[in-house]
N, C-alpha and C positions, 0 to 999 in steps of 0.2 A: 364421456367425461373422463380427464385423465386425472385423478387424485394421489396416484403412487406412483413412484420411479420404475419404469418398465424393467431395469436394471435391478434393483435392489430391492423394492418394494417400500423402501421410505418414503412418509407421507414429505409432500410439496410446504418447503417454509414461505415461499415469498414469491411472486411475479411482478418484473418491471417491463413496462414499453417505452418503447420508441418512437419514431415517427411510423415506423411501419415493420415493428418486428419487434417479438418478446422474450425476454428471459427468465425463467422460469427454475428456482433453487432448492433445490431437496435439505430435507435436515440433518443428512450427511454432507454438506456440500457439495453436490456434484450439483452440474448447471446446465440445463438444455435451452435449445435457444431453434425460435423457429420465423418465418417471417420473408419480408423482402431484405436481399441481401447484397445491393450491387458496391458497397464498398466494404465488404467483408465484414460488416456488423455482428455476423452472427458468429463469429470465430470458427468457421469450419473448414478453412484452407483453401474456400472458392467466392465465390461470387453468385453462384446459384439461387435462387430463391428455393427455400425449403418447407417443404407447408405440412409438415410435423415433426417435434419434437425431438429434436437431436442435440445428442453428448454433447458437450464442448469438451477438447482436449488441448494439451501442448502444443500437442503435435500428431503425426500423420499415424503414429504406433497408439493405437485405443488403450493402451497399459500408460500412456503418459498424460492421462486427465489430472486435474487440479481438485483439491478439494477449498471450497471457498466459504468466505467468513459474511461476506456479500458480495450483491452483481447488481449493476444498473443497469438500463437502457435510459438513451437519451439520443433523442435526433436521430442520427444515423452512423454510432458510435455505441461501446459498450463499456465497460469497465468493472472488475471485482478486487477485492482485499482477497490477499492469503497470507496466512500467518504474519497480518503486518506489511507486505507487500503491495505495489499495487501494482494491476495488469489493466492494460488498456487495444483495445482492436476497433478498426470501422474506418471512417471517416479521417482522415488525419488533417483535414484543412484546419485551416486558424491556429495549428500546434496543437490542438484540443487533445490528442493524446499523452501529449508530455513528452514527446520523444524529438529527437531533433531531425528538423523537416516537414514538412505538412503530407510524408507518404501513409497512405491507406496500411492496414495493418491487417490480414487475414486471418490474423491468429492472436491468442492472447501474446501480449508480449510484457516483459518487465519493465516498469519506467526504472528504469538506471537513476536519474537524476533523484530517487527516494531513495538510493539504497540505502540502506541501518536507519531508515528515520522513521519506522513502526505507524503505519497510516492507522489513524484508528477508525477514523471517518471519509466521506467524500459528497461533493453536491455536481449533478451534471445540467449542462443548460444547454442552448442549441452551438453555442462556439464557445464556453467556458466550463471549466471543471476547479473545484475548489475541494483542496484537500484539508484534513485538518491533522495535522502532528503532535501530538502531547509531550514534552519534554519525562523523556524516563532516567532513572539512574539505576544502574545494573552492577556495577559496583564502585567501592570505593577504596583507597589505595594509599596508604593501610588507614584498615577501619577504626582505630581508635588512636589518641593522639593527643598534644596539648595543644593549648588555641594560638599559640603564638612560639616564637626562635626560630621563623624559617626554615622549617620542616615541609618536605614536598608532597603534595597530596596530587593523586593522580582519580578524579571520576571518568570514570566507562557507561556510556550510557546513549540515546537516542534521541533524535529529536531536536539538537542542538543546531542552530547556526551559526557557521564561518562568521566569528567577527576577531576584530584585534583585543578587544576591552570586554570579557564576560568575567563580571560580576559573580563572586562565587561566596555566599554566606552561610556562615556559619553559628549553630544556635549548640550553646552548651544545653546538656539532657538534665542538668541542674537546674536551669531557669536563671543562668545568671546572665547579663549581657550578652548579645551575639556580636561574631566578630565579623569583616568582608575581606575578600584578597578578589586582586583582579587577576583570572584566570588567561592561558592560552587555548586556543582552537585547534585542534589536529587531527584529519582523518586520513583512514586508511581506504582508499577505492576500490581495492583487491576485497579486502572483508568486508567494509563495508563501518569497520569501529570507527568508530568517535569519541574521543579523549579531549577531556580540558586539565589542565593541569597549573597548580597556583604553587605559593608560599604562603602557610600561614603566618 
């Protein structure tokens, strides 16, 4: 019986399966994963089947493991959160990783298509993955101000979707009427921000 991290000695948070292969996440986040492996499910750089308990890393250097928030198994694919992130390895038919192309993924890799949009959640199924994004706001620009003369407010924050018309309201800390302005969409793919920006 393995109840502690061979590494670390942290007791085990959580175990997810697959069709034929499990993942297994310490309460430091580190994630081992062991099982049948012939579309790289298990994140270890091969195809091998492995029939105990091994690391998951980055990559090929044992110093670039992830520490993770969650890990699933599903089908013959895997998936975890880190810091908001989400990484996905296995199977890549149906796009079920989120990456563009239906290629097998040996190793955790980042879905690009979430960067800055802070995953909090995720559901996996045998060809679908359903993430869920909570709208954050991380700052606002400048934080105090009056409701109205066309003053420009700029919010930084997560979560948001590219649209032309987002809706941006505003509630006085007085309790008296709230105001609306219809905001802009703008992100940056290098960092990953996302800005909307209005007139009051």
């Amino acid at each position: 019986v393995l109840n502690k991290c061979p590494r670390t000695g942290a007791p085990f948070a959580d175990v997810s399966c697959g069709w034929s292969h499990t993942l297994a996440r310490t309460s430091d986040g580190d994630v081992f994963a062991w099982g049948f492996n012939a579309y790289g499910q298990l994140g270890l750089g091969h195809v091998q089947s492995v029939h105990y308990p091994t690391l998951v890393t980055l990559g090929p250097d044992s110093k670039a493991q992830f520490q993770v928030d969650r890990a699933l198994a599903a089908h013959n694919y895997s998936a975890a959160i880190v810091k908001g992130d989400l990484y996905t390895w296995g199977c890549g038919g149906h796009g079920r990783l989120g990456h563009e192309g239906n290629e097998h993924e040996l190793r955790p890799r980042h879905v690009k298509t979430l960067l800055g949009k802070q995953v909090s959640s995720f559901a996996m199924m045998r060809n679908d993955m359903f993430v869920f994004i909570p709208s954050v706001v991380y700052e606002i620009s400048p934080p105090l101000g009056p409701l109205s003369g066309g003053a420009r407010i700029v919010i930084r924050g997560g979560g948001f979707w590219e649209s032309d018309d987002i809706v941006v309201r505003f509630q006085p800390v007085n309790g008296s009427m709230s105001r609306s302005a219809i905001g802009s969409f703008k992100f940056n793919p290098t960092t990953g921000t996302q800005t909307v920006s209005c007139k009051v």
